[in-house]
N, C-alpha and C positions, 0 to 999 in steps of 0.2 A: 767394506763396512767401517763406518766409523768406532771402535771401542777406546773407551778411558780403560789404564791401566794404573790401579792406585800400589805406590809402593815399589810404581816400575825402576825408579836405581836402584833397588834393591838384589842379592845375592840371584833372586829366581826370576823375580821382573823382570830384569833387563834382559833376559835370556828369553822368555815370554817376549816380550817388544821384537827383540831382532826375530824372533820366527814370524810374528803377524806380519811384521814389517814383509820381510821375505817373501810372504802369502797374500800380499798386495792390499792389507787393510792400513786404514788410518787411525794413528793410535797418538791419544793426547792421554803424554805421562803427568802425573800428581804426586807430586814427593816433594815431604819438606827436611829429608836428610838426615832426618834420624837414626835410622840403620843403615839406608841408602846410601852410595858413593858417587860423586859427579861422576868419574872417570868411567865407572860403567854404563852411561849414556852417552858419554863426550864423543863416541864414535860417528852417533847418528846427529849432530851438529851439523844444519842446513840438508837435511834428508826433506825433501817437500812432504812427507806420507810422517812428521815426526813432531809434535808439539811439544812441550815441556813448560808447566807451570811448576813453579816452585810454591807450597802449598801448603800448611796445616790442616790436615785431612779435616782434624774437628770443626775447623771454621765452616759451619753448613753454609750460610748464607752466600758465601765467594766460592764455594763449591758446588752450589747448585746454579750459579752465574755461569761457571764454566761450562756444567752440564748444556744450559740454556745455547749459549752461545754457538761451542762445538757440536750442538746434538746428538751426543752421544743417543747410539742403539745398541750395546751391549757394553757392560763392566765385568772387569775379571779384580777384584780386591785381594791383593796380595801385602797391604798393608798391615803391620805388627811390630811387636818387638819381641825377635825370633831370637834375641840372645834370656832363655829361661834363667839363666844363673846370675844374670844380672836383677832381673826383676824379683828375683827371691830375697835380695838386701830393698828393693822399693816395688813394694805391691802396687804403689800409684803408675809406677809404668804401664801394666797390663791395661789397668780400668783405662789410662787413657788413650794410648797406642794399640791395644788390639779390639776392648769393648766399644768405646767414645765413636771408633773410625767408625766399627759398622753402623753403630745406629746413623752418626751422618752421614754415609754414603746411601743407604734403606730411604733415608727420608728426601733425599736428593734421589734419587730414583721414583721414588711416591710421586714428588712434585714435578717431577719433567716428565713423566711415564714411559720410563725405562723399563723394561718390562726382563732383559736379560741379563743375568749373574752366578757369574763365577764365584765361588768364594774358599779360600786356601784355609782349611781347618789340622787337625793335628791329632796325632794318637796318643796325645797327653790327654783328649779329652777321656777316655775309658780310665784311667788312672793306673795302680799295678792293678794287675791281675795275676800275677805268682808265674808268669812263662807262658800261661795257657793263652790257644788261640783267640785273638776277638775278631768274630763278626760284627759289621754295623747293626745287625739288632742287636747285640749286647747290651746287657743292664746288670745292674743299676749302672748307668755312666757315675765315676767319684773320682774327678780329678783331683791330685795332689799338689799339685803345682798352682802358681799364680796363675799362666801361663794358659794353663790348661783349661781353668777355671772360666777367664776373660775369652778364649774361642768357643767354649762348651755355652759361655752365655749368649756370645754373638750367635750361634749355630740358631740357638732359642729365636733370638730376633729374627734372624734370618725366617725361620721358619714361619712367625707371626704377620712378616711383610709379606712372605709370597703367599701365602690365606687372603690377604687380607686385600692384596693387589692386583693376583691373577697373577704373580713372576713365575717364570722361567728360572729356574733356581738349580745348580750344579753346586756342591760339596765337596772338596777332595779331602781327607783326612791323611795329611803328610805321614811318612815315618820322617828319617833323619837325610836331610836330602842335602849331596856333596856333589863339587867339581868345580870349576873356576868362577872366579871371585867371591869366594868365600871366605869370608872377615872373619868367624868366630865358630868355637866346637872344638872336638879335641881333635880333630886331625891338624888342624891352624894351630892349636895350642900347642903339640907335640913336635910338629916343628921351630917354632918359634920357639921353645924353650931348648931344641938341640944347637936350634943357631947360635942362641946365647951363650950355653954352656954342652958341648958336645960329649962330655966325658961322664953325663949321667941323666934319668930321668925321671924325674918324680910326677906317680900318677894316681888322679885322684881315684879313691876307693880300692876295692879288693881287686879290681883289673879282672875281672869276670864279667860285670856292666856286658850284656847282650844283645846288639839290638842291628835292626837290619837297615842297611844303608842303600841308599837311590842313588844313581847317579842324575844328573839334573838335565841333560839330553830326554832319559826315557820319560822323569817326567811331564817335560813339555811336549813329549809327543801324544801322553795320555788325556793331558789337558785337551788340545788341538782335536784330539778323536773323540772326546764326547762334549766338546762345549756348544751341541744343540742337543739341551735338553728339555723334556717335556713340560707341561703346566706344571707346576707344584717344585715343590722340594726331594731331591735326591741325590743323596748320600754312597759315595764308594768309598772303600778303603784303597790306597794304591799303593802300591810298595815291591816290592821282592819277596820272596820266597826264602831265601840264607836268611843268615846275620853274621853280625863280627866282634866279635869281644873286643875288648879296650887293649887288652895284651897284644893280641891278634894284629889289630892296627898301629899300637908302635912299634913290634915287628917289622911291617910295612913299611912303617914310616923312616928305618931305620937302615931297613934293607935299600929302600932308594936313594936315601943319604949316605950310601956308603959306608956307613958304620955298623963297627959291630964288637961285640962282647960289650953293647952298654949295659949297664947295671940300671936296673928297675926299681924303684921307692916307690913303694903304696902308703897311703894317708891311711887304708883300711878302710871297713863300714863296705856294706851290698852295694849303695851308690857313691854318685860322685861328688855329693852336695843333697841337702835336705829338700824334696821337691823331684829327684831327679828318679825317675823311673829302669830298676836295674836292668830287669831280665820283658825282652816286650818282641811279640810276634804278633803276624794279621792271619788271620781267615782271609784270602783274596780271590775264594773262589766266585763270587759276583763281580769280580770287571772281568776276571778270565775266561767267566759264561760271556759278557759283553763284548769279546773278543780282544782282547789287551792283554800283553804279558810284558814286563820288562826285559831289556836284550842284556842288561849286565847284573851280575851277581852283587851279593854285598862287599864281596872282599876285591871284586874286580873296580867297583866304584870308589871304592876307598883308595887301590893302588894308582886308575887312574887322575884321580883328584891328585895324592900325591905330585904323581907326576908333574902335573899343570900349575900347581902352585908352586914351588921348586924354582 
């Protein structure tokens, strides 16, 4: 099968790409490096089954060229800008890196009649919810974040194109998903700050922060096991079952660097930053009736991210 993967240098992209690849599709990546890094495509460099346009996803017009061209039969849109603490100092990032992309990729699928789509959403869209579980029928959705806001609007579009199209439409709503090539998040940061200075570390908020981590293996296998989905729009929540506190994980972080009896400095405040969602769990009982469970825990993804980045 031919699939465009938008956003493929990016942290989960590329990891996305090397499994299609693997599974014998032809995948023409769309990245114009914004969050994305050469080096995690540079491998597939002269792979015949491997395109790569370098791209401003909003440019519809050179983007529905490409569609034309390669003929794309299914899109998985992994394009955003997945660092929320950055976007919280410029709200123009979201509107144009996560809202902007979908609509032009929706209407680049309208005009070449692409009929399949993936699309990587986020459990920022529910907003807090005080710990308690959310199912995808939760309501009211009140994102708090930029972030949140620009997926929960594309979700919207999403849903207006596959009405309105006849699409084939797959939702995943991310938790915090870790493991190699990960640029940004506090496991990166907690290292990169012991690197610099090993004899202490300063962490944002009260170090309670709760939230359950993926490893980026099991997500790509949940992706792969349900991206033939039916006419219409549907929504799973995917994730793990734990969580790991912010404490917990530099712990972790700490324990694998060989250090110990460092000293902890909290900024203080529930989160890490204004925007940022402290204490957050899924309901995942609908992908686990759909037969999917993830193989590693929150804290097991966190140690072996550690690891791998290290």
């Amino acid at each position: 099968m031919k699939v465009l993967v938008a956003g493929g240098a990016g942290f989960i992209g590329s990891h996305l790409i090397d499994s299609l690849i693997e599974e014998g599709n032809h995948v023409v990546c769309v990245d114009n490096f914004f969050i994305g890094a050469r080096e995690n495509i540079q491998h597939l460099n002269g792979n015949p089954k491997f395109k790569f346009y370098e791209l401003d996803l909003c440019d519809t017009e050179s983007l529905s060229e490409i569609f034309a061209k390669e003929k794309i039969q299914y899109v998985y849109h992994l394009a955003a800008n997945s660092d929320i603490q950055a976007s919280a100092e410029n709200p123009a990032i979201e509107y144009k890196n996560t809202y902007t992309t979908t609509f032009s990729i929706l209407e680049c699928m309208r005009r070449n009649g692409v009929k399949n789509l993936f699309f990587s959403s986020t459990s920022a869209v529910y907003g807090e919810k005080m710990g308690a579980e959310v199912g995808e029928d939760t309501t009211p959705l009140e994102p708090i974040s930029y972030y949140g806001a620009a997926k929960l609007g594309a979700e919207a579009l999403i849903s207006a194109y596959t009405y309105m199209n006849d699409f084939h439409s797959l939702v995943f709503r991310f938790p915090n998903v870790v493991g190699p090539r990960l640029t940004h998040g506090v496991i990166f940061d907690f290292i990169r700050k012991l690197r610099e200075d090993p004899t202490k570390l300063c962490i944002l908020g009260d170090g309670t922060q709760t939230k359950p981590y993926m490893y980026v293996s099991d997500l790509i296998d949940a992706i792969k096991q349900f991206h033939k989905a039916p006419k219409g729009m549907t929504v799973y929540n995917v994730g793990v079952e734990t969580q790991t506190s912010v404490t917990r994980i530099a712990d972790i972080v700490c324990e694998k660097m060989g250090l110990k009896g460092i000293p902890y400095h909290y900024t203080g405040g529930r989160g890490g930053w204004k925007g940022d969602v402290p204490v957050f769990q899924y309901d995942l009982s609908k992908i686990h009736a759909a037969g999917w469970k993830a193989a590693f825990t929150s804290d097991e993804a966190v140690a072996l991210t550690v690891e791998r980045v290290l």
